[in-house]
C-alpha positions as CSV (number, residue, x, y, z in Angstrom):
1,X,0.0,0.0,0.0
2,X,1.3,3.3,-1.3
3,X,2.0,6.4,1.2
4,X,0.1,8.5,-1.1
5,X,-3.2,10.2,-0.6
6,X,-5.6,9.7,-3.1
7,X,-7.3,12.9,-3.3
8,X,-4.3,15.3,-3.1
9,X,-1.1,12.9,-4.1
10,X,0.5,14.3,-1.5
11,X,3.6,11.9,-0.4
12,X,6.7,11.0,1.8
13,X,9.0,14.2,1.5
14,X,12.7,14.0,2.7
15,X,15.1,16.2,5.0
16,X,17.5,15.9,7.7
17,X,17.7,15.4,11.1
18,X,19.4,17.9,13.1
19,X,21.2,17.4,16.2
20,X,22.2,20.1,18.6
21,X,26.2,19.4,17.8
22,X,24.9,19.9,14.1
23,X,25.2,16.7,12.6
24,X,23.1,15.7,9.4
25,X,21.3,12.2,9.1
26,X,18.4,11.7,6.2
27,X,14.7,11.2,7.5
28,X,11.4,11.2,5.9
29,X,8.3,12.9,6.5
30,X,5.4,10.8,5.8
31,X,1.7,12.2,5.7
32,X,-0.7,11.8,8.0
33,X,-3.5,9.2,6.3
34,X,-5.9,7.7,7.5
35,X,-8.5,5.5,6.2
36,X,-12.0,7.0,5.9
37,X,-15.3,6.3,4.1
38,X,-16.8,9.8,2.4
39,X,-20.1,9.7,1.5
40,X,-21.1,10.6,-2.3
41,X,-24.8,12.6,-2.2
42,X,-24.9,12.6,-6.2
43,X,-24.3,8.3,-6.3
44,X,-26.0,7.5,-3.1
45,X,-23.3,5.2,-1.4
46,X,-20.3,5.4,0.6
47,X,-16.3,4.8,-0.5
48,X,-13.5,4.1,1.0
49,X,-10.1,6.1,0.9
50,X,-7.1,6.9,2.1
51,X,-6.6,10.3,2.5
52,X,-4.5,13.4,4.5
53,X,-6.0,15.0,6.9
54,X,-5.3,18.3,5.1
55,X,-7.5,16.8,2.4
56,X,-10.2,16.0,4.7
57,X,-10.6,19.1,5.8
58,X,-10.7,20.4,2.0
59,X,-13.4,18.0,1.8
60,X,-15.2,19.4,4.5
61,X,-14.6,22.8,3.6
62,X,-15.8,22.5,0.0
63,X,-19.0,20.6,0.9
64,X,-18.5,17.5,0.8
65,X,-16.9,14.4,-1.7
66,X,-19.1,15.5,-4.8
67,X,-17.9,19.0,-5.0
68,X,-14.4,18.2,-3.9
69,X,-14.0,15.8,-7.3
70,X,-15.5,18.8,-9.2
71,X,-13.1,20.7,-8.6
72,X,-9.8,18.5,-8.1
73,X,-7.6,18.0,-11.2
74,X,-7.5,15.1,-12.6
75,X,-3.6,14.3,-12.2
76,X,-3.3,14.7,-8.7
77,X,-6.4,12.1,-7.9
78,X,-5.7,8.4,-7.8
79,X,-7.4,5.8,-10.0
80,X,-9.9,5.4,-7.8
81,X,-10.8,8.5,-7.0
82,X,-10.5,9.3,-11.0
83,X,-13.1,6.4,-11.4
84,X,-15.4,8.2,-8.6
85,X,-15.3,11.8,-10.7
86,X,-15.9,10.2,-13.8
87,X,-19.0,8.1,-12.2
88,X,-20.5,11.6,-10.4
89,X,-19.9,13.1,-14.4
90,X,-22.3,10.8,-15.5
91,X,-24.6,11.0,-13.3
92,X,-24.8,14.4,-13.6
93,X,-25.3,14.1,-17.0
94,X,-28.7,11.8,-16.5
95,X,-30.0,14.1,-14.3
């Protein structure tokens, strides 16, 4: 399982660790996911990702999984998620 969420792509990044006589070692930073289900209002059903929680909160602060995909490019979603916006386009275009 990847360390990427699948709504931002956000992933590991790498630095150093710092001691206080100076000395350099490599770490990583790894994102803080976590395994959610978001609802979809358009589809009627639930799905399960694993997302950031800076990308949950851009969830929450755009309204919700539907109008999050609306807006999200297409490159930075995951397959999965890709398959969700394309699934909410067509259902918006049968309503």
């Amino acid at each position: 399982m990847s360390r990427r969420c699948e709504l931002t792509g956000k992933g590991p990044m790498t630095g150093n660790n710092v001691s206080h006589a100076n000395n350099k070692t490599r770490r990583r930073f790894l994102p803080n996911l976590q395994d959610v289900s978001l609802q979809s209002e358009a589809l009627g059903r639930s799905f399960k990702l694993r997302v950031s929680s800076a990308a949950l909160r851009s969830v929450d602060h755009r309204g919700g999984l539907d109008a999050y995909l609306a807006r999200a490019k297409d490159e930075e979603l995951s397959a999965n998620a890709l398959k969700i916006k394309r699934e909410l386009g067509k259902a918006a275009q049968a309503v």
